[in-house]
C-alpha positions as CSV (number, residue, x, y, z in Angstrom):
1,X,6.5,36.5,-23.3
2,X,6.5,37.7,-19.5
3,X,7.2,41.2,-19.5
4,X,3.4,41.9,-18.9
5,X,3.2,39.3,-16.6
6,X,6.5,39.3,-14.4
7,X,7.5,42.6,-12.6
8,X,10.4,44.3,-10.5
9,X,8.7,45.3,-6.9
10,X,10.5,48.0,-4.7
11,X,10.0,50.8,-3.0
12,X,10.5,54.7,-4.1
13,X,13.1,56.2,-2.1
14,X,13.3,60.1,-2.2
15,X,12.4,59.7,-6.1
16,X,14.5,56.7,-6.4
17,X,13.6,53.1,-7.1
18,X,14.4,50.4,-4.8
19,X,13.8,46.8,-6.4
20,X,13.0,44.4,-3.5
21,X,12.0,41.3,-6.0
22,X,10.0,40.0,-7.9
23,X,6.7,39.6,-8.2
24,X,3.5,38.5,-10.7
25,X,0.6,39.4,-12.1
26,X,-1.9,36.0,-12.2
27,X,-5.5,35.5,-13.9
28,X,-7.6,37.5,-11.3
29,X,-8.4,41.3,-12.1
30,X,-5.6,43.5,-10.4
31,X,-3.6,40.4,-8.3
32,X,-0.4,40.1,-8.3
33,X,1.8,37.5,-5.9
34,X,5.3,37.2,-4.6
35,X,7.3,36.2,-1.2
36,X,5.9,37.9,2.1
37,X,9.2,38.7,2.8
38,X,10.1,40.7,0.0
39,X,7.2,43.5,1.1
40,X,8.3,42.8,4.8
41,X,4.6,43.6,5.7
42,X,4.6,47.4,4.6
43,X,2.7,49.3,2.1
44,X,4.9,52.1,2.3
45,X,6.0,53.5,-1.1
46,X,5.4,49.7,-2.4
47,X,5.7,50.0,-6.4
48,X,6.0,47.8,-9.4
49,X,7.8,48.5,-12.4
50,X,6.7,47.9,-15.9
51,X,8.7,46.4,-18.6
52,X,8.7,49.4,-20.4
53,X,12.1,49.3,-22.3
54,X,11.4,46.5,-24.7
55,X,12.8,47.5,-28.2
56,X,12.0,45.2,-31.1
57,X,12.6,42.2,-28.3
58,X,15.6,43.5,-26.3
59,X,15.3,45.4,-23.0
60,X,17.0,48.6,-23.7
61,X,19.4,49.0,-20.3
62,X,20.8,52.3,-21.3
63,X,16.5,53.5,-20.5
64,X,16.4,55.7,-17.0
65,X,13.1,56.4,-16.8
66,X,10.7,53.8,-15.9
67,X,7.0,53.7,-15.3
68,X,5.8,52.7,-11.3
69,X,2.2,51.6,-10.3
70,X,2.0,51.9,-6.6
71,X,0.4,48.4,-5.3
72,X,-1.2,47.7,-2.1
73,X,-1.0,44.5,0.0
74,X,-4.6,42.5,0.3
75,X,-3.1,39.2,2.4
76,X,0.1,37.9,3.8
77,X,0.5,33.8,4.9
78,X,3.3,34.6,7.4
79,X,3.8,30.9,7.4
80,X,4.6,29.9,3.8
81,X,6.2,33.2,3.0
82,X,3.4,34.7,0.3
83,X,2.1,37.9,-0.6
84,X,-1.1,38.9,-2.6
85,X,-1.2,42.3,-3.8
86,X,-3.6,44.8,-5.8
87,X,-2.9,47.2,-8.0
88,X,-3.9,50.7,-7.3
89,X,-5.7,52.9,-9.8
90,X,-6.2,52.5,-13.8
91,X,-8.0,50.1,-15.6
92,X,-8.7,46.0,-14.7
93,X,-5.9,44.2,-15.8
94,X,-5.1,40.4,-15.6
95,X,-3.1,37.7,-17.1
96,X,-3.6,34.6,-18.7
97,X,-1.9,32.6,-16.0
98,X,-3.8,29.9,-14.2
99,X,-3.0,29.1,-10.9
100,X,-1.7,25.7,-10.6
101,X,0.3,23.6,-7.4
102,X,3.1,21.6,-6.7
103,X,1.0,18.9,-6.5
104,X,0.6,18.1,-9.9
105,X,4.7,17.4,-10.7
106,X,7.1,15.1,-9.9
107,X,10.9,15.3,-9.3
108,X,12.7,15.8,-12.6
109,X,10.2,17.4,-14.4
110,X,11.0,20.9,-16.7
111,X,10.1,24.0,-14.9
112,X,11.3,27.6,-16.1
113,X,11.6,30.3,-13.2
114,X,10.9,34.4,-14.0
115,X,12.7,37.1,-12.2
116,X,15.3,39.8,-11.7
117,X,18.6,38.1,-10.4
118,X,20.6,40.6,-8.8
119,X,18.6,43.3,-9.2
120,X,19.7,44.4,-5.7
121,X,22.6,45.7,-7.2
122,X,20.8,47.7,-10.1
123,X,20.4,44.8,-12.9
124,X,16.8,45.0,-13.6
125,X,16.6,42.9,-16.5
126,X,13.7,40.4,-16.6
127,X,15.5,36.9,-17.1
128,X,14.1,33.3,-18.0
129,X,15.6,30.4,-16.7
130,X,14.7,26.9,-17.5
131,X,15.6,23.9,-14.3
132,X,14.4,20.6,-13.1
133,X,12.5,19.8,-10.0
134,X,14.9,18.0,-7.5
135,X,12.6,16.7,-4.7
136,X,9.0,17.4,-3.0
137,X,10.0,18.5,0.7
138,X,7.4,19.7,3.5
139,X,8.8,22.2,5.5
140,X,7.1,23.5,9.1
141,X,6.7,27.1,10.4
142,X,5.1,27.6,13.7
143,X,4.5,23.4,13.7
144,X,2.9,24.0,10.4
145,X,3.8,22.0,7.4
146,X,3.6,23.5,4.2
147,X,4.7,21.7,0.6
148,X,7.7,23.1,-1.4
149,X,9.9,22.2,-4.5
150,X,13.6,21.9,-4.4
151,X,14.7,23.6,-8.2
152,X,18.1,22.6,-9.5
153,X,18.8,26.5,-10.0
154,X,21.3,28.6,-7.7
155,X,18.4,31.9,-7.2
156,X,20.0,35.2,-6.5
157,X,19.1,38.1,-5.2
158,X,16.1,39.9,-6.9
159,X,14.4,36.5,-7.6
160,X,12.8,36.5,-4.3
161,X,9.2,36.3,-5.0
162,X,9.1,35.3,-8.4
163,X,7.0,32.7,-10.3
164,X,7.5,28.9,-11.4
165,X,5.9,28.2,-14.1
166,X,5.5,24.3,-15.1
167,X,6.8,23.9,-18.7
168,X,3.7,21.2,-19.7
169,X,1.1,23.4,-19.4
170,X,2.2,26.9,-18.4
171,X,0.4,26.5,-15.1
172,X,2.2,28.6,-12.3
173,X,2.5,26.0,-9.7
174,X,5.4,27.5,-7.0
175,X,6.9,31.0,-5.7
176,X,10.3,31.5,-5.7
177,X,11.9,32.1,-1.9
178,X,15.5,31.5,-1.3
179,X,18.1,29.0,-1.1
180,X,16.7,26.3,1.7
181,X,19.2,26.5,4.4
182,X,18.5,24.7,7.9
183,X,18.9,27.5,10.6
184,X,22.9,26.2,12.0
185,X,24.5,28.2,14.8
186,X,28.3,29.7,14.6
187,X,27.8,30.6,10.8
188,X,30.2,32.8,8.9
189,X,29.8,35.7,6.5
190,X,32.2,36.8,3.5
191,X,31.5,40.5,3.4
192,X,27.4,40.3,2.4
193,X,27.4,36.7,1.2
194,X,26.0,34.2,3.7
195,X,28.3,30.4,2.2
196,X,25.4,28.2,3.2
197,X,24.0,29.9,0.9
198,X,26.0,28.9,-2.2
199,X,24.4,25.6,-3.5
200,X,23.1,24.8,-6.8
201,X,19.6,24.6,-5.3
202,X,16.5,26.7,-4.3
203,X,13.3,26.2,-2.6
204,X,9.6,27.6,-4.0
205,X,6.7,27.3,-2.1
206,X,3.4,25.3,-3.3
207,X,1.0,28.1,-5.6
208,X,-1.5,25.8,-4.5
209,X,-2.2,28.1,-1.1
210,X,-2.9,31.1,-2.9
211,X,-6.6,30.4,-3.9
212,X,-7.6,30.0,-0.5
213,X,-5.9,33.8,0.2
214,X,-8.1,35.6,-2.9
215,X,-11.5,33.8,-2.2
């Protein structure tokens, strides 16, 4: 249902692909979005990769090649964490997915979240996952308050970026960032693995501040 909606995003490396996150192509021609930090404000070597390796409904894994369409970036809110990107070259292309907010659920309501968990270690396999909504929270950047969900989902790796969808009316209201973890001093890491991080929770930021970035 997503693979021409939902794609990897990375960077090509001396002819080798990177995957970053996750990002998504919405219902303006050529736009995709994802997390600001995922791009980390360059457009250098920037590609997406298309869900190419679909075979009669599975994704073929034992597939090398892939196809890459470089993408450029059009706007960043360093505040909220979101990208907007264009795709460069070919024909217009965009999906059927309507831009939506967090404003319009409550806590406890069916969401379903679209990404690439761990694809950081080489598992680029788009993945569907079906959670709740926790809790509305406002969180401040720079003394700027911006509204996020709390999903009852542990996000890995590779979902960075990627979109909630609301299950009632397929509208995508949130971006997928990160485990929500209040900056605390003297913290430990085991090997690459931050433990605050280790909660059955994530946080996505509102859609609902992307229409003012594309108009």
């Amino acid at each position: 249902m997503f693979q021409n909606v939902v794609f990897s995003i990375g960077r090509l490396i001396d002819s080798i692909y990177f995957p970053a996150g996750t990002c998504t192509l919405i219902n303006k021609s050529n736009l995709l979005v994802t997390a600001a930090h995922v791009v980390n404000g360059s457009n250098e070597n920037l590609f997406i990769r298309l869900n190419t390796n679909y075979k009669s409904g599975y994704q073929d894994t034992t597939v090398q090649q892939s196809q890459l369409v470089p993408v450029k970036i059009e706007a960043i809110d360093p505040f909220r964490d979101i990208c907007v990107l264009s795709l460069q070259g070919g024909q217009s292309v965009q999906s059927n997915l309507k831009l939506g907010t967090a404003d319009i659920v409550n806590p406890g309501e069916e969401v379903v979240v679209v990404g690439f968990p761990h694809s950081n270690l080489g598992r680029i396999v788009l993945t569907q996952q079906t959670c709740e909504v926790g809790a509305k929270i406002l969180l401040s950047s720079k003394n700027i308050k911006s509204k996020h969900l709390v999903l009852n989902i542990q996000a890995r790796p590779g979902q960075s970026g990627g979109p909630v969808i609301r299950t009632l009316d397929g509208a995508l209201i949130g971006i997928l960032i990160g485990p929500y973890v209040p900056t605390l001093k003297g913290g430990i890491r085991l090997g690459d693995i931050d433990p605050q991080t280790l909660h059955q929770t994530t946080h996505a930021v509102s859609a609902g501040y992307i229409e003012r970035m594309i108009s």
